[in-house]
N, C-alpha and C positions, 0 to 999 in steps of 0.2 A: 707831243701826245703819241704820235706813232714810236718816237721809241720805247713808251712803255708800253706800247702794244706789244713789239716786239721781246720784251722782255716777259712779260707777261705768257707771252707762245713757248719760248724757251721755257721760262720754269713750268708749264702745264704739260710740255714736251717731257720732260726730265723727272716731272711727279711718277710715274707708272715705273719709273724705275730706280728710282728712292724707295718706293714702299716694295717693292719687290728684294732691293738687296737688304733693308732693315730684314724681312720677312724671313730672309736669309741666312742672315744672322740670327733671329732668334731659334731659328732651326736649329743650327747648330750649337746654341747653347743648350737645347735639348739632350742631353745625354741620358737618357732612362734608360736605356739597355744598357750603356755604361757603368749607371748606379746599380740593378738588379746584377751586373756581372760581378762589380765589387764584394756585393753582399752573399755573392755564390747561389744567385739564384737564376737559373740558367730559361731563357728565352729562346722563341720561335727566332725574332728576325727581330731587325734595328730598329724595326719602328715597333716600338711597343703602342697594342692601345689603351684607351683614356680608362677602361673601365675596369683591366688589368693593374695598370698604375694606382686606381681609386681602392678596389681592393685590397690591398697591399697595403696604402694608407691605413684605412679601419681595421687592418686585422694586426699591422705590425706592433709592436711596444719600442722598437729601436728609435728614440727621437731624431737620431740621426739621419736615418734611412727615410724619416717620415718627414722631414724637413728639405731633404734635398728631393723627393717625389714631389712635395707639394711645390716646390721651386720650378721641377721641369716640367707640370702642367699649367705654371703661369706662363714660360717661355710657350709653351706649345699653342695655348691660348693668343699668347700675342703674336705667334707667329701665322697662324689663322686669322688676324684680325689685319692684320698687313697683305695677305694673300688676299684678304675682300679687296681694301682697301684699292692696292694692285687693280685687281680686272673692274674696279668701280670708276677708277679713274680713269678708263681705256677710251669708253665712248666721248666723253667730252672734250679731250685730244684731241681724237677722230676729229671732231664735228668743230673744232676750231679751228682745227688746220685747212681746212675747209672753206669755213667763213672769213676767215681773218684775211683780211686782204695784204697782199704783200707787194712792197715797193722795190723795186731792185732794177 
């Protein structure tokens, strides 16, 4: 039994930093200002936002352009929902590392 405690510490150890580098990675599949640079359509700064990319959706007719924007607000979206996930996962780490008693 303690060594699935222990195993159990380790993976609730290692969760805050699994959802942080998926999080990571879907960043960087975010390429929106890549896509608007593609299509000559020239941008403030690397991060585009959400309401800038949506506009573009409704107004463009390029399926193209409207298929790869609607791609990098899913990435973007998922990459927000790993960023929760991330600092959600922080406290209850904390507070095992804590409790869980360790043999050594």
């Amino acid at each position: 039994m303690l060594e699935l405690t222990e195993y159990l510490v380790a993976i609730a150890i290692c969760s805050p930093i699994f959802f942080f580098i998926v999080a990571v990675a879907f960043r960087l599949l975010d390429n929106s200002a890549s896509i608007f640079l593609d299509h000559e359509i020239l941008v403030d700064s690397s991060y585009v936002s959400v309401s800038l990319i949506k506009d573009h959706i409704n107004t463009t007719e390029d399926k193209k352009l409207k298929n790869s924007l609607k791609r990098a607000l899913i990435y973007r979206k998922l990459h927000n929902l790993f960023m929760i996930l991330a600092l959600i996962s922080i406290p209850p780490v904390v507070i095992a590392c804590f409790l869980v008693p360790f043999n050594i």
